[in-house]
Phi, psi and omega in degrees: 000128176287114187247157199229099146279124157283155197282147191256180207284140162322301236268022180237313191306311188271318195282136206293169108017281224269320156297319200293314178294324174306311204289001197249353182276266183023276187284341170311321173314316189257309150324296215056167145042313195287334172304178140191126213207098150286121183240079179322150197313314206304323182329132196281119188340305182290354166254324176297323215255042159234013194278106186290310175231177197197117181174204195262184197289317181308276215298006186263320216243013180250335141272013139308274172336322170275003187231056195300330189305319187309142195239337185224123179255106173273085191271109157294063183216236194248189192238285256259342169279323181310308163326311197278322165294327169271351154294335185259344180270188191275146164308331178284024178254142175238083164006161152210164190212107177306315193212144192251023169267359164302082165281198185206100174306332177293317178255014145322318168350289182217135179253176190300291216280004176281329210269325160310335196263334169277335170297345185260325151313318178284332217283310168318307220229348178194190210267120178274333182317347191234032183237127175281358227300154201218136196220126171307130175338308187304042185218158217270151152300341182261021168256325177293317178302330171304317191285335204271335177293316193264047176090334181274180168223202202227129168266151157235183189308330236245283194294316243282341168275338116010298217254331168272002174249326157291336203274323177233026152085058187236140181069233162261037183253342191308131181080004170207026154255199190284007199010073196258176185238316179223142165237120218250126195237096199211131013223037195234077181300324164306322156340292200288324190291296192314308188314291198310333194266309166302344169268356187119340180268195194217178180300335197267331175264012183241139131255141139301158163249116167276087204292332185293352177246203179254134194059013189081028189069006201240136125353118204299311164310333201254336167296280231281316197261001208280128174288311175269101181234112179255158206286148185280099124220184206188184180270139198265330201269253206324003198253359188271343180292131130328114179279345168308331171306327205249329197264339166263353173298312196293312163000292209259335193226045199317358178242018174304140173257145184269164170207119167246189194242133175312327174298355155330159186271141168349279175331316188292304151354295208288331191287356201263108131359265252192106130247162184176202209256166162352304184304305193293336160309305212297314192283318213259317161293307169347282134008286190309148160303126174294155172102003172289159188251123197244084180293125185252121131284100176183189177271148202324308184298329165288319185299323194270346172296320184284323163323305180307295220257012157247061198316345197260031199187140176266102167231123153304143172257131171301350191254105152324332168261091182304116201224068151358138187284116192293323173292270223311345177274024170258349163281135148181176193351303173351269200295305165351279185298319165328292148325296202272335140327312181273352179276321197309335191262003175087032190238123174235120191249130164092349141348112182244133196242136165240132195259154201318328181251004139297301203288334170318270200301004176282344183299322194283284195278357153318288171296356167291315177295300186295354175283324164295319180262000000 
């Protein structure tokens, strides 16, 4: 999705460090209150540590919501989290995306009208009343109102087993889910498969869907039997971890513990110690015994933030070619001090809008996920 940031002014381009921090403790100084300034983990040190909270995009856009006083919520992420915070929050609050070419390649993936077309395909070929959809936190408000309009809700790395055990009525949720037959999983297929494999199933109960191809790619047979048809897109950072990567920490560390992110590829999963979500890295370092050596799958910034702030203990990113989220490294001191200059100045640039009727139904499927979990 094409996004247009303009180049801000030399005099934020050019400015040291050390200006860039006068001017944004400044203006924080001069908001007050008026502020609310979220900083998702992935965030660069130099943008966290002016982060009034700090956690992954629900609770950061579910600690928006707790904070109505704020009149400017500065969400330091990504643009489908910003979406998701001006959907929970009050009309007098106002979203702000420090730079707005800050995306999500993941959830680019997939878009309304691939995911209508494919919905229009199931719809041709198998029972859709028993087709589910279900669209992981990483996705446009306008994927979530999709899912929240046709029965479905929206997960994250943490629910998502949850929320697909509600989604095909399974274990102790039976008789009290969506009672579906398929769940069509967009847009992070690895999720859905690892989830799908912690509930019992197999590679023989998944497809992929190819939005590029015709029918996904799939055989009129193989849509019908498939329990999972999950969407081709991934994470550009998580998909880069290895299991040669994990067979050499262990090399290098035989008492090392590995912990990834569920967006990981299967293969990598099954080699991993510990997976979960961002939160669950965080609390899982915690955890270790000091003097443990701890290999991460996830993005960089969080691994060398958790390193700094566990001095009694080493963690390491399992991938040796470090590669950082090329969006979320797209915030920084700049754009920061920019924004909050212009609120300072009665200016609100960069404003992120969800329009009423996304956003009614990305909620519908929101409180659904929260009615599940």
């Amino acid at each position: 999705m094409l996004r247009l940031q303009a180049p801000l002014p030399e005099r934020y381009t050019e400015a040291s460090a050390e200006e860039l921090a006068s001017r944004i403790e400044t203006a924080k100084r001069v908001l007050g209150e008026r502020v609310f300034i979220l900083g998702h983990h992935y965030q660069r040190d130099e943008v966290m540590r002016w982060a009034d909270a700090r956690g992954d995009s629900f609770r950061l856009s579910v600690l928006a919501r707790e904070h109505p006083n704020a009149e400017f919520i500065v969400f330091c992420g990504v643009h489908f989290m910003a979406e998701s915070a001006d959907i929970l929050t009050g009309p007098h609050q106002k979203v702000i995306l420090p730079d707005l070419n800050a995306g999500c390649s993941m959830a680019d993936m997939a878009d309304l009208d691939e995911v209508e077309e494919a919905w229009e395909v199931l719809a041709a070929t198998t029972d859709i009343d028993r087709v589910i959809p279900i669209t992981y936190m990483n996705s446009s408000a306008a994927l979530k109102a999709f899912v929240g309009e046709h029965g479905g809700a929206v997960c994250t790395s943490t629910n998502a087993r949850a929320v697909l055990e509600w989604a095909l009525d399974l274990g102790e949720r039976a008789g009290r889910g969506a009672g579906g037959r398929q769940v069509l999983f967009f847009p992070d297929q690895h999720l859905g498969r690892n989830t799908g494999y912690q509930l019992g199933f197999t590679e023989a109960d998944m497809r992929v869907w190819d939005p590029h191809l015709d029918a996904g790619g799939l055989t009129e047979a193989e849509i019908k039997d498939a329990t999972f048809l999950l969407w081709k897109g991934h994470c550009s950072v998580h998909q880069r971890f290895r299991p040669e990567h994990v067979r050499a920490f262990r090399e290098a560390h035989p008492d090392g513990i590995v912990v990834v992110h569920p967006e990981c590829a299967h293969e990598v999963v099954e080699l991993a110690d510990q997976v979960g979500s961002t939160d669950y890295i965080i609390k899982a370092v915690a955890a270790a015994p000091a003097g443990s050596v701890i290999g991460v799958g996830t993005e960089i910034h969080l691994v060398n933030r958790l390193n700094d702030e566990t001095p009694d203990k080493t963690v390491v990113s399992l991938d040796p070619l470090i590669c950082p989220c090329s969006t979320m490294f797209r915030i920084d001191a700049a754009h920061l001090a920019w924004v909050l200059d212009n609120l300072v100045e009665d200016r609100v640039v960069n404003q992120i809008t969800v329009d009423d009727e996304t956003a009614h139904w990305a909620r519908v499927a929101l409180d659904r996920m929260l009615e599940i979990t």
